[in-house]
C-alpha positions, -999 to +999 in steps of 0.1 A: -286-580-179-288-589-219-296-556-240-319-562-272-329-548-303-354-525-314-383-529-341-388-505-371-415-486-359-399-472-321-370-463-344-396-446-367-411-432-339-369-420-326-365-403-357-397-385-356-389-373-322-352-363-332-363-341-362-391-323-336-358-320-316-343-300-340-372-277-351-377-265-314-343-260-307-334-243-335-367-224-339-366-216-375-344-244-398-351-255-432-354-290-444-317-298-456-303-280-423-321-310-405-312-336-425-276-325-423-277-321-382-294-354-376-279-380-404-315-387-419-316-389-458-335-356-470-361-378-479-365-391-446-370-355-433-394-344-458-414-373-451-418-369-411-419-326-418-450-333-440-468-357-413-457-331-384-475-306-403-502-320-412-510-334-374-506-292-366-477-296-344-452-279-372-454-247-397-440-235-424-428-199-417-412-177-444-379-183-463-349-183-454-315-168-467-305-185-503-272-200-510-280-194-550-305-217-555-344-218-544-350-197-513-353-226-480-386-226-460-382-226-424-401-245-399-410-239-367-429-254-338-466-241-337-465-231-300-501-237-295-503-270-312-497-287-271-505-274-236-491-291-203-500-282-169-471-282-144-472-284-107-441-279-081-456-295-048-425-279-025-433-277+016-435-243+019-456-234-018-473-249-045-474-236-080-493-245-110-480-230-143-500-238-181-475-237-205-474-240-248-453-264-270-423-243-266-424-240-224-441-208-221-458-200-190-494-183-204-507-185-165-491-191-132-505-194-095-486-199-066-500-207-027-487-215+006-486-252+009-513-263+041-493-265+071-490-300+081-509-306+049-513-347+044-520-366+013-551-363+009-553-328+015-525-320-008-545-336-037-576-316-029-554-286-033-534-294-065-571-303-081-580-267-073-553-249-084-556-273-115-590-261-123-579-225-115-551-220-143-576-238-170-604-212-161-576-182-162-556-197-191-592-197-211-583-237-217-603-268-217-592-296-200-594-325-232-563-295-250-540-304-224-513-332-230-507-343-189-500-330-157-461-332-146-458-332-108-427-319-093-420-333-061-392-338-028-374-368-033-365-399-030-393-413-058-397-448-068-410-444-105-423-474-111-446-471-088-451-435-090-452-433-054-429-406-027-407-430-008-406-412+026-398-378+019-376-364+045-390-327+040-426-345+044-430-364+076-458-392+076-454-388+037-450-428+040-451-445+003-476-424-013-491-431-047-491-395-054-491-402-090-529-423-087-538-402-063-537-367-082-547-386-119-576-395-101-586-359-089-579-342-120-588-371-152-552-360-166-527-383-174-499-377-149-458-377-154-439-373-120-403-365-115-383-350-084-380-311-083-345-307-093-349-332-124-381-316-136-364-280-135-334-295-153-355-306-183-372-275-178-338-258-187-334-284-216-367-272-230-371-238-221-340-222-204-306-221-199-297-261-212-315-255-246-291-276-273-263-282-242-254-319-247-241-322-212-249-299-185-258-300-148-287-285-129-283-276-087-318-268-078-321-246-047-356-252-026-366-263+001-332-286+001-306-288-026-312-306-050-300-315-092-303-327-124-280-344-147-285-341-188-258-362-206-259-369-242-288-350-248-303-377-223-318-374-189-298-392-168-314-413-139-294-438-127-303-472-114-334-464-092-345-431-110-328-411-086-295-396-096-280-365-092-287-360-054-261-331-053-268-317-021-260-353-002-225-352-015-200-345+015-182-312+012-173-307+049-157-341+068-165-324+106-196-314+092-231-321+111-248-353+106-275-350+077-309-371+079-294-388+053-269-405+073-246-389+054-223-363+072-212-327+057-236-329+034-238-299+011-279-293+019-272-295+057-245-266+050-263-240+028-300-245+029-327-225+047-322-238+082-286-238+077-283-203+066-304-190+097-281-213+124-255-198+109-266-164+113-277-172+149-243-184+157-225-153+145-252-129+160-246-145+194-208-148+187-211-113+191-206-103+151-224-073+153-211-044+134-230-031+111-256-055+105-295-053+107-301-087+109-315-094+141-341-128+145-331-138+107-348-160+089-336-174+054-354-145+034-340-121+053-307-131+050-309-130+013-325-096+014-302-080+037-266-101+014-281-086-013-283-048+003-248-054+019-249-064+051-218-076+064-234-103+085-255-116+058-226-114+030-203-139+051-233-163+058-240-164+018-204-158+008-195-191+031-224-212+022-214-201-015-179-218-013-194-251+000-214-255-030-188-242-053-167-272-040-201-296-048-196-283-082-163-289-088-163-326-077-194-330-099-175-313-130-148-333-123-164-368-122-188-361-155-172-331-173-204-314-181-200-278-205-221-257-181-237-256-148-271-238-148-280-228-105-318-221-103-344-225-078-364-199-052-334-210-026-314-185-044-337-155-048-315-121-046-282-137-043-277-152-072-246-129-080-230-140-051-233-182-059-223-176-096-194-156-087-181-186-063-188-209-087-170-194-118-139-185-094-142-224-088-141-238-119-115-211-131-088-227-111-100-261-096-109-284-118-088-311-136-098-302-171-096-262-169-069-259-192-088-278-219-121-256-215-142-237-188-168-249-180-198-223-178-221-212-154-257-197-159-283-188-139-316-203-148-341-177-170-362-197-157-356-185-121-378-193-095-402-209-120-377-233-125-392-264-110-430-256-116-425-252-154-397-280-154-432-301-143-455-290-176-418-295-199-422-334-182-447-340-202-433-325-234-404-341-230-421-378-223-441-367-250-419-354-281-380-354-271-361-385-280-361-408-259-336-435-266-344-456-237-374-462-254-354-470-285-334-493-270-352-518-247-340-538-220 
């Protein structure tokens, strides 16, 4: 495959995206500060920080501190200048979140997904809950940039259809994507679930400036995002970063991938409650409450102290803190960011095993540590990594748009 050029105005249009870059990360930089992070020529920057504010999308806020000559005005984003409407379709909830220019939430609504719910269906619902954060959020529809979807994988993007789900049975290529543009008239941008949350972290959370970092998204399944170079990264059919289908357990049982000892068949909901099971009718009694568990009360009863409870989270915790290892050690991120309603109440308990991991495991420890956060984002992660879809397709730099194939 031959790679080309680019023409003068997509690297117009890079630059214009890099120096918005730089304004919302920073969230209060002068002029000369940008030009001296990105490379431009000051005039370059004056130029696009001029057109930015004039199109509303930039301010001028105040000066900042003087190095002896004329006091710096600092720029910001103006938060209101772009609304995106995110929705996380997961099988056991959907959520619809408004958010501003920066990734703030200003309405959120969450609902049990229909049981058994099919396409259509699905749609009808998403259209509703659509219409229900515009009329609580006090927003017209033609103020909103796009709809991101957040979805189950596998997703063929081209198409922007779900390629047999495994969470979603009969969920048989579905143009999701047409489907729900059609229902709501807004332009839609879809993404799996764990990549949506993990530009959500690059926009809003956790990732914010973080050249290379990796996201494990905890859901329904397991699932993650990869941001290297400042870049999403996709891989060949859009669908990298399928951290819970690496093998971290060679006996392990069979996963519907066809994959065995996967991570996700280890440590997510099902697995936790087998588990539980198992030691409940091993006879592993003492002390604990649990007694038909299912995965929330497992979580509940880890965090409270329950022996029981403890070991199933404290062993499903090691299996993903060797995931993370092997993924550190194949990409060498800086930090791992964990996020996701999966982990709700036991989030101590996976950091802790994952930090211990990456203390003493990996190949490059005694060159750096890598960190670990939890998401800010928390169980949001996924439904406002949906809305940041469409800020990032619509202002971040993209260079595969800079460089074309």
């Amino acid at each position: 495959m031959r790679r080309t050029g680019t023409n003068l105005p997509k690297v117009g249009q890079y630059n214009r995206a890099v120096v918005l870059d730089q304004i919302q990360l920073a969230d209060g930089i002068s002029r000369i500060e940008i030009a001296q992070l990105t490379g431009l020529t000051p005039q370059t920057v004056s130029g696009i920080v001029r057109r930015l504010i004039d199109e509303g999308i930039v301010r001028e806020d105040g000066a900042g501190a003087s190095n002896g000559g004329k006091p710096r005005t600092r720029l910001r984003v103006n938060a209101g200048a772009g609304l995106a409407i995110g929705v996380h379709f997961d099988p056991y909830e959907l959520s619809c979140v408004v958010v501003d220019l920066l990734g703030q939430p200003l309405v959120t609504v969450q609902r049990p997904t229909p049981a058994q719910a099919g396409p259509e269906e699905i749609t009808e619902a998403v259209a509703r809950l659509v219409d229900e954060v515009l009329t609580a959020a006090g927003v017209q529809r033609d103020q909103v940039l796009g709809l991101g979807l957040a979805t189950p994988g596998p997703i063929d993007q081209s198409l922007g259809i779900l390629v047999d789900p495994p969470q979603l049975p009969g969920w048989s290529r579905v143009p999701i994507k047409e489907m729900l543009a059609g229902a709501t008239g807004l332009p839609v941008t879809l993404d799996n679930d764990a990549t949506a949350a993990a530009i959500g972290e690059r926009w809003a959370g956790a990732g914010r400036g973080v050249a290379d970092f990796a996201y494990f998204f905890f859901g329904a399944g397991i699932g993650g995002g990869l941001i290297l170079g400042h870049q999403v990264y996709r891989g060949g059919s859009m669908n990298a970063a399928e951290f819970g289908h690496t093998s971290v357990r060679p006996d392990g049982p069979h996963c519907y991938c066809g994959n065995v000892g996967c991570l996700e068949s280890l440590i997510n909901p099902p697995a936790l409650e087998a588990e539980a099971r198992r030691r409940l009718a091993a006879g592993d009694h003492a002390g604990t409450t649990l007694v038909a568990p299912d995965h929330h009360a497992i979580r509940l009863a880890a965090a409270a102290g329950d022996p029981l409870a403890a070991a199933v989270i404290d062993e499903a915790a090691g299996w993903l803190a060797t995931a993370v290892v092997n993924v550190v050690n194949i990409v060498d991120v800086d930090l791992v960011v964990l996020g996701g309603h999966g982990i709700r109440h036991v989030e101590e308990r996976f950091r802790g095993a994952v930090q211990q991991a990456l203390a003493t495991r990996p190949l490059a420890r005694r060159i750096r540590t890598v960190q670990v956060e939890l998401s800010p984002l928390g169980p949001d992660a996924a439904v406002v990594g949906a809305a940041a879809l469409v800020l990032h397709m619509t202002y971040s730099p993209q260079v595969s748009e800079l460089l074309s194939l």
